[in-house]
C-alpha positions in Angstrom: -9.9 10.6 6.8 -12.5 8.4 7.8 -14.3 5.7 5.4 -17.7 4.9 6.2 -18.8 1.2 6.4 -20.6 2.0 2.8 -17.4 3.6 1.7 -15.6 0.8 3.2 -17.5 -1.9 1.4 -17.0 -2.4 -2.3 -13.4 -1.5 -1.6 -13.9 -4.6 1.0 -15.2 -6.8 -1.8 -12.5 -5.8 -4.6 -9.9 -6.8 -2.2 -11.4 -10.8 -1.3 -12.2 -11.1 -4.9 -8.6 -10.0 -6.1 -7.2 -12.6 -3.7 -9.4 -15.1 -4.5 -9.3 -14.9 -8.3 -6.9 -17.3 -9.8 -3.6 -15.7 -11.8 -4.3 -15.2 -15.3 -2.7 -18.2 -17.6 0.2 -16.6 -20.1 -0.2 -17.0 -23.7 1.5 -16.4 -26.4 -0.1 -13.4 -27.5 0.3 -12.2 -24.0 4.4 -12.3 -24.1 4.9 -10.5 -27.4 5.7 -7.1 -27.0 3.5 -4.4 -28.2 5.0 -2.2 -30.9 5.3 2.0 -31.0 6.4 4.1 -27.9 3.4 3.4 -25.7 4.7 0.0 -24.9 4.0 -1.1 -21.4 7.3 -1.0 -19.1 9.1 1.2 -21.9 9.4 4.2 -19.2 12.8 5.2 -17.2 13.3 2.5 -14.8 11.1 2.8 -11.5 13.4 3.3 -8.2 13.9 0.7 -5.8 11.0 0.0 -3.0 12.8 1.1 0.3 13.8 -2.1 2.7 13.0 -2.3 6.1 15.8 -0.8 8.3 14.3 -0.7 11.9 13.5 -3.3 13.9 9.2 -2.3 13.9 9.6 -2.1 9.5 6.9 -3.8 8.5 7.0 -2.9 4.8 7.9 -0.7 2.1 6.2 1.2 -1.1 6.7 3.0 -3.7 4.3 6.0 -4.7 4.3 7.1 -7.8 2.7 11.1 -8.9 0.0 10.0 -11.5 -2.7 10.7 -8.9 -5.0 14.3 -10.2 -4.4 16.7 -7.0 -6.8 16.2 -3.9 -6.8 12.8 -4.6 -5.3 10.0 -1.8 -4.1 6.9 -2.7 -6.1 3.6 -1.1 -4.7 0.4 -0.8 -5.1 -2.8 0.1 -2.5 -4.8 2.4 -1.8 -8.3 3.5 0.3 -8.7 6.8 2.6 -11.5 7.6 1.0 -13.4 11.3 2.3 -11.1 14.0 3.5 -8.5 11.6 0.5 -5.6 13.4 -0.5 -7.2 16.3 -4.1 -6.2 17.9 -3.7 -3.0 19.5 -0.6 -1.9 17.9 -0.3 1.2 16.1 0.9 1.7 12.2 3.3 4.8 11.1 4.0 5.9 8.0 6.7 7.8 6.7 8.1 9.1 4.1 12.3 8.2 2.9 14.9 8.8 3.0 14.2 11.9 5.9 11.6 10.1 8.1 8.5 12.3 7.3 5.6 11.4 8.4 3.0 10.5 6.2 -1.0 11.0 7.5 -2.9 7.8 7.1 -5.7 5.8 7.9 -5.9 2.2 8.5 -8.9 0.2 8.5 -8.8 -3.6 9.5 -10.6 -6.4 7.2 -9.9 -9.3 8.6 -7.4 -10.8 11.8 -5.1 -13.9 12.3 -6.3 -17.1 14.9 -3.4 -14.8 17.1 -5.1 -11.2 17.0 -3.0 -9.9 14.4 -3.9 -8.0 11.4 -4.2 -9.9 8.2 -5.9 -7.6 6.0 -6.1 -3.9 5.7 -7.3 -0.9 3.2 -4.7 1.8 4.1 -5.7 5.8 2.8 -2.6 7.5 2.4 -2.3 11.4 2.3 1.3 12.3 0.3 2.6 15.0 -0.2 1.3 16.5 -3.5 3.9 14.6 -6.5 4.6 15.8 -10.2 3.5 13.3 -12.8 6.3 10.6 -12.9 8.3 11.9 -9.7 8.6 9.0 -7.1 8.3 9.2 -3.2 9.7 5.9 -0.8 7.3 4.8 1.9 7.9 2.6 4.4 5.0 1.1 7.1 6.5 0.9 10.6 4.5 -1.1 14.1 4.3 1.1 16.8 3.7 -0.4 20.4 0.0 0.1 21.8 -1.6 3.1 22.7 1.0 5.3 20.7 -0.3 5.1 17.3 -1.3 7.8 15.1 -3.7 6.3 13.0 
């Protein structure tokens, strides 16, 4: 999947503005909880995010099946200095069993060293039932061996 720089754009904009806004102030009327069953957070408990295991882990996520079918999941990321240097690849795979996962990563913005800072990833999952849960984790591949 590739995004076109128009494509590419308000997704580009969503992302700076979401890290520049400010965090919302809590109120009061914000930590009461809403009554009936459709209370936010009143779901089964959502399973763990997987850790980084390997040496090249960068990350882990958690994808939820709420998505209608056909539909990949795009994301915004934010990488430690050094965490994807330039010219280093990005692998994704599912856990636990090491699937891979097809992706597409598209750099916004670098460190002063080169290294990614900012990134919309595209993620193509395997299809997921409404409410099932599948383990991702992001793992640095050295350069010139990357699949995305």
């Amino acid at each position: 999947m590739d995004l076109t720089r128009r494509e590419l754009t308000p997704l580009a904009f969503s992302l700076a503005a979401a890290c520049a806004a400010p965090a919302p102030r809590a109120t009061a009327q914000q930590q009461r909880p809403r009554p009936g069953p459709s209370r936010p957070g009143s779901g089964p408990p959502l399973p763990p995010v997987p850790r980084p295991v390997r040496p090249n882990d960068i990350a882990g996520l958690t994808l939820q099946g709420t998505l209608p079918g056909g539909s990949d999941p795009i994301m915004g990321l934010a990488f430690a200095r050094g965490d994807l240097p330039r010219g280093a690849g990005l692998a994704v795979r599912l856990v636990p069993g090491d699937r891979p996962v097809a992706a597409t990563l598209q750099v916004l913005s670098r460190h002063q060293d080169g290294s990614a800072k900012t990134a919309l990833l595209a993620l193509s999952p395997p299809p997921l039932a409404p409410g099932a849960h599948a383990g991702v984790l992001l793992e640095r591949l050295s350069p010139g061996s990357s699949p995305l």
